[in-house]
N, C-alpha and C positions, 0 to 999 in steps of 0.2 A: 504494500500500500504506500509506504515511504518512498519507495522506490518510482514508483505513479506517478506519486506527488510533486518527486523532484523531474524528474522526466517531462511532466505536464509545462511545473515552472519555468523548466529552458526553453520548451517549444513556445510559451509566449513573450518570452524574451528576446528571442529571439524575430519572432513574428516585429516587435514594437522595434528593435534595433532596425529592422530590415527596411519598415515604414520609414523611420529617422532617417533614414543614411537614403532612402529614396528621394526625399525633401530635397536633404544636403546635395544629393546628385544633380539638383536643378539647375541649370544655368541659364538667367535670362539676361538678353542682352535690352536694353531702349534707348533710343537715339540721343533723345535730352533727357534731363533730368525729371521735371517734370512728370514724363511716362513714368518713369524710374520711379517717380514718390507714388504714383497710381497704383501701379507692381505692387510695392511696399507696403498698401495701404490694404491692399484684398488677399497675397499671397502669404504662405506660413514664415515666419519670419527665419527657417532654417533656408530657406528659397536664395539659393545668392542672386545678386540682381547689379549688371554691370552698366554704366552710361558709356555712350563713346565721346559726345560734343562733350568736352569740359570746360571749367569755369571762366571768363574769360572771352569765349569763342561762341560762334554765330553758325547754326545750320544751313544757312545760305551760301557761306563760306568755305565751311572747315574740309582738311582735310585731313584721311585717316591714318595714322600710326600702322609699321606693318604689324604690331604686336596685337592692335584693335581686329585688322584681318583674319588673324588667329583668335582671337576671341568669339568672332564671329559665327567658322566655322564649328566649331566647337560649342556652340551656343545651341540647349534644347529649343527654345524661342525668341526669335527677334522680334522683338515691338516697335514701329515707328509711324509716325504721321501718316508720310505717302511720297511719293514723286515732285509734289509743287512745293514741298518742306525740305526735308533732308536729300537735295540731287546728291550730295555724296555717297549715297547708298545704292542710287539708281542701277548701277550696272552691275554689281555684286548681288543684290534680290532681285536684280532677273534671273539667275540663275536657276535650273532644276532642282539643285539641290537646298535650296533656302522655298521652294514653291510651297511646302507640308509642314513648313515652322517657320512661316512669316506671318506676323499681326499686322496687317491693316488696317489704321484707327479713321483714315478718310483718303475713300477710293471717288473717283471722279466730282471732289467737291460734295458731298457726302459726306458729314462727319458721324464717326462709328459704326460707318458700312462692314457688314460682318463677312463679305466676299473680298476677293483681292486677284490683283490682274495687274502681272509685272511685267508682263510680254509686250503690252502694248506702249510699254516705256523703252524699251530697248534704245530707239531713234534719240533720244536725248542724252545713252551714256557718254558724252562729249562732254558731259558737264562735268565727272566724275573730276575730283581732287586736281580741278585747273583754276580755282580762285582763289586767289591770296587771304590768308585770316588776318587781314586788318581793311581799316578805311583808310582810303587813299585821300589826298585834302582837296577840296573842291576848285583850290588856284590851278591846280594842276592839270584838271580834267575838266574841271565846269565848261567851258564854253565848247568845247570836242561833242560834247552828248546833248545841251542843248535842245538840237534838233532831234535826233535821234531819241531820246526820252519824251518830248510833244508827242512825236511819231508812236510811241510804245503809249503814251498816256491816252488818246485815242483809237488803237487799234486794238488793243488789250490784246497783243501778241506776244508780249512778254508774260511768261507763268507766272513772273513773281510780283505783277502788276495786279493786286489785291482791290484798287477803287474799284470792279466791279462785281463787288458781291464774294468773289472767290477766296476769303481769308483763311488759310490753312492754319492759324493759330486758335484753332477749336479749343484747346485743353482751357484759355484763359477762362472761358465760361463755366460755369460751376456744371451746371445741366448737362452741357455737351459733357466734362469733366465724370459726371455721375456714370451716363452711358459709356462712355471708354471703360470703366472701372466695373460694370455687368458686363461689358463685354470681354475685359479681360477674364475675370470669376470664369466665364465659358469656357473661355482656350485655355485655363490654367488647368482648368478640372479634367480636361483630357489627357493631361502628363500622367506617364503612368508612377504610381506609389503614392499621386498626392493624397493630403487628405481633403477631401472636398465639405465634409461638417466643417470645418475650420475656414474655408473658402467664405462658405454661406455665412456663420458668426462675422467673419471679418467684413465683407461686402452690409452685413444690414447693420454695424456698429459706424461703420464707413458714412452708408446714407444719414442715417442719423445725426453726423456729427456734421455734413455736409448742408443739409439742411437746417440745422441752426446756426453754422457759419453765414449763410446764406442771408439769412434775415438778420443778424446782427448787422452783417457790412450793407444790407439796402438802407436801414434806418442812419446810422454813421455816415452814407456820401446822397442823404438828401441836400445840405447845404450845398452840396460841390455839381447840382444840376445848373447851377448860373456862369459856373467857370468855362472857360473857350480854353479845351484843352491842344495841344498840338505837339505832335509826336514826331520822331527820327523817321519810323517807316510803318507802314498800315498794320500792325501788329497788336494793335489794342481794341479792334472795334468788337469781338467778341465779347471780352468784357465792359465796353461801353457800353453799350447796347444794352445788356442783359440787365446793369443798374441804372439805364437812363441818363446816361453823360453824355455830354456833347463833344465832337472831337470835331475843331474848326479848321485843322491844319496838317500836312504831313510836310515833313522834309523833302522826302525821297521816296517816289515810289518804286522802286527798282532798291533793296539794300547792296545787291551787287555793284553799281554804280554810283557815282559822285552825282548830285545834283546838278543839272544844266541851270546854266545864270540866269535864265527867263523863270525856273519854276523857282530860286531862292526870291527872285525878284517877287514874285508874287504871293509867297509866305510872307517877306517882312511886310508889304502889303494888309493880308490878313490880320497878323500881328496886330499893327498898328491901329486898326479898324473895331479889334473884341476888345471884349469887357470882362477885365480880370483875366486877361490870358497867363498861362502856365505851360511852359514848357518842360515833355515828359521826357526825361534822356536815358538812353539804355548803356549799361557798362561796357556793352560788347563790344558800341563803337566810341569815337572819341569825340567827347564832349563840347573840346574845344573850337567844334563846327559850329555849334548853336552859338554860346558866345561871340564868336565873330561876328558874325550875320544876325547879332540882336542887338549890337552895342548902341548905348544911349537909348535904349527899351523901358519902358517901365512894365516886366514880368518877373516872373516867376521861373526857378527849376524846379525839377524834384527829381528824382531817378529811379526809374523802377526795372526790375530786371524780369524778361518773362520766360528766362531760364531757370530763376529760382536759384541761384548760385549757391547764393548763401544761408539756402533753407534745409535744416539738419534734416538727414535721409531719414527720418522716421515714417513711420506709419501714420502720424501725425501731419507729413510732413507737406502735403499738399492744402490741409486745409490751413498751415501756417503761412503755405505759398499766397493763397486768395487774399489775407488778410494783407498781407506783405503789398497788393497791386493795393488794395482798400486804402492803407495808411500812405502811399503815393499821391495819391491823388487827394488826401486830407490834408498833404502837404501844403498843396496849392493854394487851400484856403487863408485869407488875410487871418495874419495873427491878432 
């Protein structure tokens, strides 16, 4: 009977290490961090969970480390935006072999489309790891693109020309943010050994905390619906939108490129014309463009990052990201 007993003891021991070490087996990779704290927030916290774009750097931009390469393939699951967000990925998940472990969080402008279709991006790997991870200063290049960004502002032939409607910066919104995070809960619980009770607890503590973040930060930027916000690159309308702010201005629509001297010309324009304007500046790029081209202004900065840089990778950590764009823009309010 002792002998049962202990016998029985190891077989479930065994079974619970097996589960464990199944968890730990996990390796998920997401483009920015952001995803990353999404991951974090629904998956078991033995789950390791990798970023490739780090602090600092712009998914427009970046390009990849060969050791990120290797991450890659090695990676039970990648998670990323799509095509019109991270091009640095475009030619690597077209591949067959990332076709059965890649997450698609927004397939043809579509955010948290549960299907995905890499193939028909192939024609764009061109873009792969050919743009410099910095901004280049606008003395340099302004009048060269000019024309050519008019031309892109009206033919919305450029992908990363977001004025129409096309904002791949889903995650900013809480809602969209909600739907990523069920739809990860999905693909996680496919992995085999996960535990999926643990999935579900974590996704409905998830909604829960999400939904009173939610209403905390609408009550908090009622005042800041008078302010004329104006931004680097169209990167924030998801979250405007969703709490009702007004966004009068963008830098650049294109963050791949320098602004042509006709559209700065007609921001300081705008500027000059709002009431209570504030300018939103992102770390990724360099600040000291706004300054120039606002000197003898009467506005505002503030800086908000919608990579989440510096939001501790917890399970927490997304919804400390929301608050983080909330207190930006509380910035802006006259003291």
């Amino acid at each position: 009977m002792l002998r049962a007993l202990k016998a029985l003891t190891l077989g479930v021991l065994a079974l619970t290490s097996t589960a464990i070490q199944a968890d730990a087996d996990h390796h998920i990779v997401t483009s920015i961090k952001p995803l990353g704290l999404l991951v974090r927030a629904i998956a078991p916290d033995s789950v390791n969970v990798t970023t490739l774009v780090p602090a600092g750097s712009s998914p427009h931009t970046y390009q990849m480390r060969p050791s990120q390469r290797r991450a890659l393939e090695q990676a039970d699951l990648v998670v990323w935006i799509g095509p019109d967000m991270e091009t640095f990925l475009i030619r690597m998940l077209s591949g067959e072999d990332f076709s059965s472990r890649t997450l698609t969080l927004m397939a043809d402008g579509d955010p948290a489309e549960h299907d995905h279709d890499h193939a028909s991006h192939d024609d764009h790997g061109h873009h792969d790891d050919h743009a410099p991870d910095h901004e280049p200063s606008h003395h340099d290049h302004g009048e060269d693109h000019a024309e050519h960004e008019s031309h892109d502002r009206h033919s919305g032939h450029d992908h990363h020309d977001h004025s129409h409607g096309e904002d791949p910066h889903t995650w900013l919104d809480p809602q969209l943010g909600l739907a990523m995070a069920e739809q990860l809960r999905d693909r996680l619980a496919t992995l085999p050994g996960i535990d999926s009770e643990q999935l579900d607890r974590n996704l409905a503590r998830f909604r829960i905390a999400l939904t009173g973040a939610e209403r905390r930060i609408q009550q908090q930027l009622i005042p800041a619906r008078e302010i004329s916000l104006f931004t680097y690159h169209d990167a924030f309308r998801h979250f405007a939108e969703h709490y009702n702010l007004a966004i009068a201005g963008i830098l650049t629509l294109n963050p791949e490129r320098s602004p042509g001297a006709r559209h700065i010309a007609e921001v300081q324009e705008q500027l000059r014309a709002s009431t209570q304007p504030c300018l939103l500046t992102e770390p990724q790029f360099n600040q000291q463009w706004w300054r120039s081209i606002t000197e003898g202004m009467d506005l505002r900065f503030s800086t908000w990052d919608p990579l989440a840089s510096e939001i501790p990778d917890t399970a927490d950590g997304y919804i400390q990201f929301q608050q983080s764009m909330a207190d930006a823009v509380l910035a802006c309010l006259p003291e």
